[in-house]
N, C-alpha and C positions, 0 to 999 in steps of 0.2 A: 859576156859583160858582167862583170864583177863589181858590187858596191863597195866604196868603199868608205865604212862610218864614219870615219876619223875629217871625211874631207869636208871642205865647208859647201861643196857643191850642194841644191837641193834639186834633188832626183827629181824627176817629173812622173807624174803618174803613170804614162804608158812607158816609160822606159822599165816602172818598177816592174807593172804588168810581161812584160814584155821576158824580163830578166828572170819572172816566175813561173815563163812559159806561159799562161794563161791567156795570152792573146800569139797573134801572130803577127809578122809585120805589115802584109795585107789591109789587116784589121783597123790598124793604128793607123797606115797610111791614108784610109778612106773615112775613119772617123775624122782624122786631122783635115782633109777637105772641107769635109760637111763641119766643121768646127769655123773653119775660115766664112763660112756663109753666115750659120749663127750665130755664134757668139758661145754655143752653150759649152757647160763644163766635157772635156773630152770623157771624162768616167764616164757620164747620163749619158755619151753617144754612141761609147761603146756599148754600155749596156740596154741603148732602145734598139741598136742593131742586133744583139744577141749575141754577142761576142768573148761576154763575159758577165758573170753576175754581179748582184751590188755586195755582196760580203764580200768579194775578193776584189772589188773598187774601194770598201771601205778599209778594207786591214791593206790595200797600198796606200791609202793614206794615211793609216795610222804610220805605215814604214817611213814614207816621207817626210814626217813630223818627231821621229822618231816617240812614238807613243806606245802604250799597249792598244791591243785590240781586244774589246769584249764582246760575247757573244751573251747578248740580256734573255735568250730563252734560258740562259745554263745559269746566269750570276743575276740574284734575286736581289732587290732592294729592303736596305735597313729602312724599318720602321722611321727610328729619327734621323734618319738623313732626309726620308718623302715629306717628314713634317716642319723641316728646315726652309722648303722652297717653297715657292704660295703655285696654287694650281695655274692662275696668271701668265706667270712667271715662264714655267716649264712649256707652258703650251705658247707661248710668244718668241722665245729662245729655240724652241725643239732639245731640250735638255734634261736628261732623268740622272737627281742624284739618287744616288748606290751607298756609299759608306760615310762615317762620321768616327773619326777615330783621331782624340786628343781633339785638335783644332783646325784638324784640317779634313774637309768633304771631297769626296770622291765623287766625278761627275761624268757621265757618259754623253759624247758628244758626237755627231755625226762629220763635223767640220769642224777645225780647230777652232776656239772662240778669240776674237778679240780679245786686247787687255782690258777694256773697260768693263766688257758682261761679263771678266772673269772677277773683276773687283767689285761689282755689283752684286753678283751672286757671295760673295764674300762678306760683303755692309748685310744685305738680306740674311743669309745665315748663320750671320755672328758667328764663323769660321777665320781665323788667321790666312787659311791656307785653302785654296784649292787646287786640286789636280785634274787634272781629264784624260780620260779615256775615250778611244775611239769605238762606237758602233757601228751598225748600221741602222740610216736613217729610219726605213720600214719597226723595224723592234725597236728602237728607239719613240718611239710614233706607238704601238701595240702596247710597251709598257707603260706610257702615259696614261692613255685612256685606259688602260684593266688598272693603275693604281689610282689616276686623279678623276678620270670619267672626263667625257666633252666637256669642249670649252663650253662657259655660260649656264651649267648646268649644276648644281649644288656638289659639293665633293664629299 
């Protein structure tokens, strides 16, 4: 099974899995069950079954969004971009920006954001322009609190 970009289909996450090797059909077909019971997102069921981990559930969603994926132990946050976003903010969203370059802020996100928190986050950092990257939630979550510290707790 071959992707292909051009089309306007959007891949589904275990298809992407699926297409990168990373799962097996097995796999998908018993998460897709237990999916029908709960409700929850097929990634979190693959990956509470062990099936796959969350880096390679987040960079298929970065695929299926057509986004980048970053990886935040490798790519460190600009000083003025952490001081763009209020600690609030970040820890309410699960959002860490990353760069400031001209007028437009670079933001690492675990799940694609809405139009509104991306235009909020926009009004807030007196940015024209935001863009999003994908991480994984966990580093996403790790680089918060090693830059802003718990919520509720002085930054």
């Amino acid at each position: 099974m071959k992707m292909n970009s051009n089309s306007s289909h959007l891949w589904r996450i275990g298809e992407i899995l699926l297409q990168h090797n990373w799962i097996e059909w097995e796999q998908l077909r018993n998460a897709l069950m237990s999916q029908r019971e709960s409700g929850e997102r097929i990634g979190s069921i693959l990956v509470h079954m062990g099936a796959v981990t969350k880096e390679r559930v987040a960079r298929a969603v970065a695929e299926q969004h057509q986004k980048p994926f970053v990886d935040l132990h490798i790519l460190n946050a600009q000083t003025d971009a952490i001081h763009r976003i209020p600690k609030r903010f970040v820890h309410q969203y699960q959002i860490m920006p990353l760069l400031v370059s001209d007028r437009t802020l670079l933001v690492a996100v675990s799940d694609p954001l809405d139009s509104w928190v991306e235009a909020e986050i926009a009004r807030i950092a007196k940015c024209s322009d935001i863009k999003t990257v994908i991480a994984c939630a966990d580093t996403i979550q790790e680089a918060i609190l090693e830059v802003y510290g718990r919520e509720g707790m002085a930054a």
